[in-house]
C-alpha positions as CSV (number, residue, x, y, z in Angstrom):
1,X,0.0,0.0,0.0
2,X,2.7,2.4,1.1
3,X,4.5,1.9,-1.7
4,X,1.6,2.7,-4.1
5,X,0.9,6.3,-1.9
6,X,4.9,6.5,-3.2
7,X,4.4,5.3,-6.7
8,X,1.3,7.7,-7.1
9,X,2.7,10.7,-5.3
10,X,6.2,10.5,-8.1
11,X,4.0,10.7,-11.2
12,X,1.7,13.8,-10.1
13,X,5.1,15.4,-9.6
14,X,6.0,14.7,-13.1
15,X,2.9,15.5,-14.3
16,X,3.0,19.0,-12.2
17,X,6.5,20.0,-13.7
18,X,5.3,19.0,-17.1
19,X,2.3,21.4,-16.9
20,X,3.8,23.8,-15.2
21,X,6.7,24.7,-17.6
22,X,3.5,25.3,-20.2
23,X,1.3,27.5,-18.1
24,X,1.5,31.2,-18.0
25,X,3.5,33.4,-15.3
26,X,2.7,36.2,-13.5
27,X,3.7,38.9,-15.7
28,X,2.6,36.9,-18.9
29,X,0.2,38.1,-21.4
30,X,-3.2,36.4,-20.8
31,X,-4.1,33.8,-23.4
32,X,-6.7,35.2,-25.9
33,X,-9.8,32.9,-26.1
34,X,-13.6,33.6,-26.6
35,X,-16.7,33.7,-24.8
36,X,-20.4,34.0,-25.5
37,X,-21.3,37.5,-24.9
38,X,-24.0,38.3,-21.7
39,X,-27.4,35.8,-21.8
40,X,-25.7,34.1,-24.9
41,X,-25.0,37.2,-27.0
42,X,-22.4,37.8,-30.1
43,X,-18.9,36.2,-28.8
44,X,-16.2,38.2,-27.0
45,X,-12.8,38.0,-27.5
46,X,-10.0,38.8,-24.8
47,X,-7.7,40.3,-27.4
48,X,-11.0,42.2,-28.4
49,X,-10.9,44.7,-24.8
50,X,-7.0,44.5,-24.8
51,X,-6.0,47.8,-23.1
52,X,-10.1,48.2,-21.7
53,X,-10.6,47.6,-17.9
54,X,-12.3,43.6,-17.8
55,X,-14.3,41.9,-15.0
56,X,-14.7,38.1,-15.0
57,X,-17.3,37.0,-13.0
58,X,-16.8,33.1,-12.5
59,X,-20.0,31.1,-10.7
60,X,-22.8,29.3,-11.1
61,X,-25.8,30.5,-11.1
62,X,-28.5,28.2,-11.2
């Protein structure tokens, strides 16, 4: 068992410094991608509001 917990625990680690390496850095540009606009409108892109004050509101609301 213990040495499963072990086994398990070295390949997140990989897997972590793999991903990490590819994800952004504090200071890096933000990603573009796109959005449906408010209640499902005409898409929004990021690159779109480049240099525009942005709020992202993240939740559920159901």
């Amino acid at each position: 068992m213990a040495m499963d917990a072990i086994k398990y625990r070295e390949q997140n680690r990989t897997w972590q410094k793999k991903y990490d390496a590819l994800a952004p850095k504090a200071g890096d540009m933000a990603p573009d991608f796109e959005l449906a606009g408010a209640n499902g409108g005409n898409p929004v892109r990021l690159s779109s509001l480049r240099g525009k004050p942005i709020a992202l509101n993240f939740g559920s609301y159901t």
